[in-house]
Residue frames as qw, qx, qy, qz and C-alpha x, y, z in Angstrom:
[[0.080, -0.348, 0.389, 0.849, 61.87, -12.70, 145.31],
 [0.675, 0.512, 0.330, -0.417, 58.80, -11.90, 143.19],
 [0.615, 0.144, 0.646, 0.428, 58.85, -13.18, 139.54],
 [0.287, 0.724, -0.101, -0.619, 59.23, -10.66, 136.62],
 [0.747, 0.507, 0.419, 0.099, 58.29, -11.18, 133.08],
 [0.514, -0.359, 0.186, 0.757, 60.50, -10.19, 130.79],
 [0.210, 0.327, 0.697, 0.603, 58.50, -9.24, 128.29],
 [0.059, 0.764, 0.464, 0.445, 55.95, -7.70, 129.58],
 [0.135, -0.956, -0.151, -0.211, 57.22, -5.96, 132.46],
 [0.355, 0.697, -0.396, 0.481, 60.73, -3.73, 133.28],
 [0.483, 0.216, -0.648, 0.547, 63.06, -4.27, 136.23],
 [0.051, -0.104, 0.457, -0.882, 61.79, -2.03, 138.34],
 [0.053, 0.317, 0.800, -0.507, 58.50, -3.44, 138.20],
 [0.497, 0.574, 0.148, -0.634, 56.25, -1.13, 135.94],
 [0.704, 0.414, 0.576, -0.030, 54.87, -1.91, 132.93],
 [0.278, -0.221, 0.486, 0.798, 56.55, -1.59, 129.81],
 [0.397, 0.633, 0.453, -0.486, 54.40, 0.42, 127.53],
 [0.640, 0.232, 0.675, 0.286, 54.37, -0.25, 123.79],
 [0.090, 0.299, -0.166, -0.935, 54.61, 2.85, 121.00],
 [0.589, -0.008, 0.805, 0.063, 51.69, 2.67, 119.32],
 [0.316, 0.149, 0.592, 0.726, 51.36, 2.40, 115.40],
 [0.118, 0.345, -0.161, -0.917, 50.28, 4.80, 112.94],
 [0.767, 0.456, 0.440, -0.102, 47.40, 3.96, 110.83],
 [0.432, 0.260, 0.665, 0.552, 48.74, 3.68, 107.10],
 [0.135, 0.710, 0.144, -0.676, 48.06, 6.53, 104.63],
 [0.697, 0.412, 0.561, 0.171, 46.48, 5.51, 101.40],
 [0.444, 0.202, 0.320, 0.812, 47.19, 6.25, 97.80],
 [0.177, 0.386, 0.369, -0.827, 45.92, 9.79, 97.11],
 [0.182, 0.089, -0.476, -0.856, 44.16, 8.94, 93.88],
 [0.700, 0.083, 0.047, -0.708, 40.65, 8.20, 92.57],
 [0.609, 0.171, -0.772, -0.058, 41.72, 4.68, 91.72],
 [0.400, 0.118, -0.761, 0.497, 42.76, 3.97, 95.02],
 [0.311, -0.085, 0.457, -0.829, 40.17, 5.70, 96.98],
 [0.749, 0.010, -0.105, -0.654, 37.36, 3.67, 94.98],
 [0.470, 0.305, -0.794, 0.235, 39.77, 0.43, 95.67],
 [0.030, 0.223, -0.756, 0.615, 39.69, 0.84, 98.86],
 [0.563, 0.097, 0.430, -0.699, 35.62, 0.70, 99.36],
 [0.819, 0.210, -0.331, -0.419, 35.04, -2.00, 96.86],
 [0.329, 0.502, -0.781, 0.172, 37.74, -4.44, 98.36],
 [0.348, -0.182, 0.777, -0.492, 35.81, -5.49, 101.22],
 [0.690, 0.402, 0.000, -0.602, 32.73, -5.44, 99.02],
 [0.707, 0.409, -0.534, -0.218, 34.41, -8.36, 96.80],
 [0.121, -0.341, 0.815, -0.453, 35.67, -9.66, 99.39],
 [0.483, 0.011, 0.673, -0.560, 32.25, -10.83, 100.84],
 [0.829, 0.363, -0.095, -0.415, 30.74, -11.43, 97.69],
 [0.399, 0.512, -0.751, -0.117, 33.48, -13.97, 97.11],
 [0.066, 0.063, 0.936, -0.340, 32.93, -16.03, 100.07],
 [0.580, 0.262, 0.295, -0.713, 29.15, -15.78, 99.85],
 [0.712, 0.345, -0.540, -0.288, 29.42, -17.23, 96.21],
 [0.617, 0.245, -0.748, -0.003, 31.38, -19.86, 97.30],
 [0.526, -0.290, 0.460, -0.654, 29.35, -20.45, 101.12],
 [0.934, -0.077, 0.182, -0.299, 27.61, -23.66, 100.22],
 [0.807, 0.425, -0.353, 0.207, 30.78, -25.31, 98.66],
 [0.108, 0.535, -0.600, 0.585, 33.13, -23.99, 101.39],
 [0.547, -0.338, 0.580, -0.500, 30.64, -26.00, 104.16],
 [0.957, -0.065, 0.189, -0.209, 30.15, -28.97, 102.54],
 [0.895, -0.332, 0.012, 0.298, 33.75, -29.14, 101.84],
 [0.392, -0.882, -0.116, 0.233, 35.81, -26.97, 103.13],
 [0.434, -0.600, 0.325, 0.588, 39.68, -27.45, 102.51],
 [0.499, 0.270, 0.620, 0.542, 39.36, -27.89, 98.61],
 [0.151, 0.897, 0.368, 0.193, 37.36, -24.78, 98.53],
 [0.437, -0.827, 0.115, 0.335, 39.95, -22.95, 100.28],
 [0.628, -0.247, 0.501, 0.541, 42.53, -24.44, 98.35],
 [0.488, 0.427, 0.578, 0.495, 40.90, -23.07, 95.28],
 [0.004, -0.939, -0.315, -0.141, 39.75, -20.09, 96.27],
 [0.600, -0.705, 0.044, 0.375, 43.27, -19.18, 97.55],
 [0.468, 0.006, 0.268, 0.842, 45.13, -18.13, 94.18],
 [0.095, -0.790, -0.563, -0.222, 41.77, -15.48, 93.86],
 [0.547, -0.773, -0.248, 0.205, 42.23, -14.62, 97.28],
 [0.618, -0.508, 0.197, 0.567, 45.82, -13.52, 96.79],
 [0.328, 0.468, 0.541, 0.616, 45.00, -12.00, 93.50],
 [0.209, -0.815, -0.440, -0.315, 42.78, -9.57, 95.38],
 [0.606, -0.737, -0.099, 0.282, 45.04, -8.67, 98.13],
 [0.493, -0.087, 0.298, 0.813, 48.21, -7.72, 95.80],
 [0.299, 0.573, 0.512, 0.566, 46.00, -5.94, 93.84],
 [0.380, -0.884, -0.269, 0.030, 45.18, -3.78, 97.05],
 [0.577, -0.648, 0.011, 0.497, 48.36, -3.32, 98.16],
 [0.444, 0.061, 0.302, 0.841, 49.55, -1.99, 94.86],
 [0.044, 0.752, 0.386, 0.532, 46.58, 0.37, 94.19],
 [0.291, -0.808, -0.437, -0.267, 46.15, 1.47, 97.52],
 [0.728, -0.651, -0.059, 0.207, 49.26, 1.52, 99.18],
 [0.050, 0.952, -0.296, -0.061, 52.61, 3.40, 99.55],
 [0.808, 0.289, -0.449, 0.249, 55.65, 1.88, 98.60],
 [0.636, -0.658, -0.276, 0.295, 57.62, 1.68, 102.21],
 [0.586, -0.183, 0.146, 0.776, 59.39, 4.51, 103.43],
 [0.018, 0.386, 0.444, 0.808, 57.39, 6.80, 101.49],
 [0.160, 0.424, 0.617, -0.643, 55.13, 9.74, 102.92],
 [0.055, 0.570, 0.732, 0.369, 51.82, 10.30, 101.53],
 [0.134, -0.693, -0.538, 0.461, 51.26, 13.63, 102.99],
 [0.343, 0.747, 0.159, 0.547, 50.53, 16.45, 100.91],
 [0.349, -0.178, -0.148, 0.908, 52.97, 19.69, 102.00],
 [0.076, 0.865, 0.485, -0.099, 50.70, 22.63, 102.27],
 [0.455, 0.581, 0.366, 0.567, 50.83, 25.13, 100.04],
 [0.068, -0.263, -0.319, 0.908, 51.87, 28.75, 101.60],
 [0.392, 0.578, 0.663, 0.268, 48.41, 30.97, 99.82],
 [0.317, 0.455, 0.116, 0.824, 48.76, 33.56, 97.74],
 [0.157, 0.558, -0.237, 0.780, 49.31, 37.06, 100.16],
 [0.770, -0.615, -0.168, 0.012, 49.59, 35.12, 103.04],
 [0.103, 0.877, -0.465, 0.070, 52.39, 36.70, 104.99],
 [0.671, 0.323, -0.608, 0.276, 55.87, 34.24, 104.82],
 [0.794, -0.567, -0.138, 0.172, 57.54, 33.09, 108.39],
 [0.278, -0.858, 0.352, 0.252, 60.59, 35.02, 109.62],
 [0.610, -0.334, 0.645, 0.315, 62.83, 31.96, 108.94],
 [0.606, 0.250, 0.580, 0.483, 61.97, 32.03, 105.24],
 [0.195, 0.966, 0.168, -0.025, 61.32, 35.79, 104.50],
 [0.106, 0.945, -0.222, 0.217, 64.66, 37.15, 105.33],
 [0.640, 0.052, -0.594, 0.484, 68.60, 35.84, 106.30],
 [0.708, -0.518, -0.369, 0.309, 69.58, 35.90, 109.78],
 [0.009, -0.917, 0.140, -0.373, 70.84, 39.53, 110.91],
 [0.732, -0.061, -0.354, 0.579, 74.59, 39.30, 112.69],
 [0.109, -0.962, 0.065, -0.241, 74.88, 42.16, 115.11],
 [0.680, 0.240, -0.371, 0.585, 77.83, 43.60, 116.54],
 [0.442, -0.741, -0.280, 0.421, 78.43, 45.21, 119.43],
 [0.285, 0.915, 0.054, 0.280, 79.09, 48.80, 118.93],
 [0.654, -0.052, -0.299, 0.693, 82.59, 50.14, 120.93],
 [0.216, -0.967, -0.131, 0.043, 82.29, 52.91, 123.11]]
């Protein structure tokens, strides 16, 4: 009797295939959009600054640099991100004497047969 993972693959033998995620949709605003392209940008400049301290020793630099570090990342997630549960897509807008869809122009018509 061959061996089957359970994890990775189903009874019968085929591979279970995984859904996979959505990227994330950011805030829409001008904050958040310039957020987003500076974030890495500080990012690197942070470690850079603190490169020759971080190799000649290592965990203290970490240890300090770690209430920064976590300063910078909340700050992301509030500018840039949705609260959960929440969609960021914008609903398009019908435009002006474009013609409406059936379903919202007009109720539903009830016919009757006619008697002969």
């Amino acid at each position: 009797m061959p061996l089957i993972d359970p994890v990775t693959m189903s009874a019968a033998g085929q591979p279970i295939l995984a859904k996979p995620s959505l990227p994330i949709e950011l805030l829409p605003t001008d904050l958040a959009r310039h957020f987003t392209h500076a974030h890495p940008a500080i990012l690197l400049a942070a470690y850079t600054i603190r490169f020759p301290s971080l190799v000649s020793d290592p965990v203290p630099t970490l240890l300090s640099s770690l209430l920064p570090l976590v300063i910078i990342q909340a700050s992301y997630a509030v500018i840039c991100l949705p609260a959960t549960g929440t969609a960021t897509k914008l609903i398009k807008k019908a435009k002006p004497g474009a013609k409406k869809l059936e379903s919202q122009s007009r109720a539903p018509v009830v016919s009757m047969p006619i008697p002969f």
